[in-house]
C-alpha positions in Angstrom: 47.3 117.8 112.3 49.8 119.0 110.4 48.7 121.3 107.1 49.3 120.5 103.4 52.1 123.2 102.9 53.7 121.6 106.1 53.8 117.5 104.8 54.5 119.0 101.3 57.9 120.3 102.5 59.2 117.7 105.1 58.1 115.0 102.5 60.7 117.1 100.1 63.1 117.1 102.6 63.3 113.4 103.6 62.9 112.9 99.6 66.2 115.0 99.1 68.2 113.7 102.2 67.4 110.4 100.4 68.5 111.0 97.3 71.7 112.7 98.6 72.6 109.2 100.3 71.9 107.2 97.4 73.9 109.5 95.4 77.4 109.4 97.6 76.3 105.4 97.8 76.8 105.1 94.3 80.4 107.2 93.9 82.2 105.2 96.3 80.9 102.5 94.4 82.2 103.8 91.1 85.2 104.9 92.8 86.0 101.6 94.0 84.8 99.8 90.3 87.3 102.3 89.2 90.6 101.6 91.8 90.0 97.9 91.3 89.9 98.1 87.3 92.7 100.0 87.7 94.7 97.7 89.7 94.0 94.8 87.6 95.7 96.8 84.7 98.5 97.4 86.6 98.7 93.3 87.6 98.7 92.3 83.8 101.2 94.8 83.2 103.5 93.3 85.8 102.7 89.8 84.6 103.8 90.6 81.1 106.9 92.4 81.7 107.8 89.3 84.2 106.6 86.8 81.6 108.6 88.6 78.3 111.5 89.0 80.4 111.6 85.3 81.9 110.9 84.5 78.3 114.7 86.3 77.0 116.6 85.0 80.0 115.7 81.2 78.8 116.8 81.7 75.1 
């Protein structure tokens, strides 16, 4: 049987390993929030110029 000290520290092990995972889980998901927002900026900024320019050609 394994003693006290023993359980004490593989429980905090397993407890950091998990909260190490769950950590880098949610950066790449931030990261990725943050690439997507990003991109959808960049779209709406396309799709004005294109718009205000189509807009001066037809005048």
């Amino acid at each position: 049987m394994l003693s006290p000290e023993a359980k004490r520290r593989i429980y905090e092990a397993t407890r950091r390993q998990f909260e190490t995972q769950i950590e880098k889980r949610l950066q790449t998901r931030r990261a990725r929030q943050r690439r997507l927002g990003c991109l959808s900026i960049l779209f709406l900024l396309i799709g004005l110029i294109i718009s205000l320019t189509g807009s001066r050609k037809a005048k």
